[in-house]
N, C-alpha and C positions, 0 to 999 in steps of 0.2 A: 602551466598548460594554456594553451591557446583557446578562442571564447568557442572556436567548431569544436576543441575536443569535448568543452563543457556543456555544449546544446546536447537536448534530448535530440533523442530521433525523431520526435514526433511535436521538437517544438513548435507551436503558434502562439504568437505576440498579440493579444487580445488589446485595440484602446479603447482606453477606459478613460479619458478626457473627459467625451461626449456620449456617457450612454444612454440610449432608449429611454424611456419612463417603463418600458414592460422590460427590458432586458435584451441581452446583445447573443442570439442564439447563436454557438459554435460548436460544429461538429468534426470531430477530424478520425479521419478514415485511416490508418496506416496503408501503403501500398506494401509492398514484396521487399522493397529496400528496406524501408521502415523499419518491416516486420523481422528481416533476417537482422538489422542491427542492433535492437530492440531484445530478439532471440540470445545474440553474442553478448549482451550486457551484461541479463538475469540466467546464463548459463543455463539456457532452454532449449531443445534439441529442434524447435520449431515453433513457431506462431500462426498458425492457420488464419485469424481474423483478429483486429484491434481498430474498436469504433470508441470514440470517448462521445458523451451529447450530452453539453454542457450549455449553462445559462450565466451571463455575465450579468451584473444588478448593481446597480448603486445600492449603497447599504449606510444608512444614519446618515450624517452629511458630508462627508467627501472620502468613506469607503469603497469596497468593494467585496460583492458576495460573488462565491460563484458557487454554482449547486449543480445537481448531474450527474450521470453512470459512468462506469468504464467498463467495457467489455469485452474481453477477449476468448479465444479457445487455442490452446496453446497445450504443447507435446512437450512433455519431463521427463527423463530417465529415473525408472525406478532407483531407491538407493537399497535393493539388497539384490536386485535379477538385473539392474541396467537394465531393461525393457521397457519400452516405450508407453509412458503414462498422459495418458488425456485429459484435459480438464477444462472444466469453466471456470470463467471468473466473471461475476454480476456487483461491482464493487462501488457503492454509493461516494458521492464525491461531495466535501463542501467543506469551503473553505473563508477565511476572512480577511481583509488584507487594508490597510490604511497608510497613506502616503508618507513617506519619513518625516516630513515637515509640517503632518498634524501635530499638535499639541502631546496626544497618546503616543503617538508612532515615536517623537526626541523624546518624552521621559521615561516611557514605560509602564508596566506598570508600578514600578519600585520608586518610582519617583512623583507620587501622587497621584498620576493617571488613575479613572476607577471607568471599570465596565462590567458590568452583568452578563455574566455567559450560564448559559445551561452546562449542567455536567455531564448530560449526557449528550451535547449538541458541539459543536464544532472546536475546533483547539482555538489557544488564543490567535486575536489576528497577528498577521504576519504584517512589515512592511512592505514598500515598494518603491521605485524612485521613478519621475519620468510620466512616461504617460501611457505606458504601457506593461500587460502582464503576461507571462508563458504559461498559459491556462493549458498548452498539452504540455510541459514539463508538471503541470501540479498534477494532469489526470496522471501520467506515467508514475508520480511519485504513490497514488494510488494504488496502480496496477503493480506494481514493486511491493507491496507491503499483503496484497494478496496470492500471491503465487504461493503455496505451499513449501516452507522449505523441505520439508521430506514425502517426496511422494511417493507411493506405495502402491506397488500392483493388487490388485484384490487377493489374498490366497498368501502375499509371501511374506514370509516368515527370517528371520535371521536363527542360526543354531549356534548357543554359544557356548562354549564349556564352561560345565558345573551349572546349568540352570537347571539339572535334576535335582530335585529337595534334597540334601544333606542327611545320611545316615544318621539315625539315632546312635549315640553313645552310650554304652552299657550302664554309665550312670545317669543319664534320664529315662531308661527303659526300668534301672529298679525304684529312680523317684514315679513314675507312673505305676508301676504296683504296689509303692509303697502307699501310695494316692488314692488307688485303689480305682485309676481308671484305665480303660484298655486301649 
């Protein structure tokens, strides 16, 4: 595949050479193209809005944190009416990332590398080559993991045969009397 077919829609190339001492704010707004290709990816019947507002940070000594929302409102075909299902998405963003030619980044962590992550705080870091990151490829990989894969109209149901309880058979009707319950 070619590197445009591999770009998000909504890539931005964040450098992180030279960042801030308070962090390198990035925000990115989908437009209508974005949004409709964006739509076409996660087989979404529409995208009404997609804002990501992200903070890029140096992190220990020659990381990178990036922390931040992804936020969309975005139209799903119900999966029992196909009717058109609305929804929000408020999906917290944060990720870690360290350059291939730290120390961590070539061994790993199997290869004696050691870091301390919270368990309930971000995944391990990632690497990175270069001097730049697709901080809207990571929010979209966010937004990708929030979308509902079965969205449901309020109300509807699927009717399937045999979900009515199963007839008693004449011999568990005389083990219950035999039982002596009704």
């Amino acid at each position: 595949m070619k590197d445009a077919e591999l770009r998000s829609p909504v890539s931005f190339a964040a450098n992180v050479a030279r960042l801030p001492q308070k962090g390198l704010p990035v925000v990115v707004e989908a437009d209508e193209r974005q949004r409709e290709a964006l739509a076409g990816k996660y087989d979404l019947l529409s995208i009404e809005r997609y804002r990501a507002e992200l903070l890029v940070a140096a992190w220990k000594r020659n990381g990178v944190k990036v922390t931040g929302r992804v936020e969309a409102d975005i139209t799903q075909a119900c999966i029992v009416t196909l009717e058109p299902v609305t929804a929000h998405i408020d999906e917290p963003v944060e990720a870690l990332f360290l350059p291939e030619q730290s120390k961590l980044g070539r061994e790993g962590f199997e290869g004696g590398g050691e870091i301390v992550l919270d368990a309930d705080g971000p995944d391990s870091p990632e690497t990175f080559s270069g001097d730049s990151i697709d901080v809207g490829a990571l929010a979209e990989q966010f937004f990708g993991l929030a979308i509902d894969p079965y969205p449901r109209k309020p109300g509807a149901s699927v009717d399937v045969a045999g979900d009515d309880p199963p007839e008693e058979s004449e011999f568990q009707k005389k083990l219950r009397s035999l039982l002596g319950k009704s």
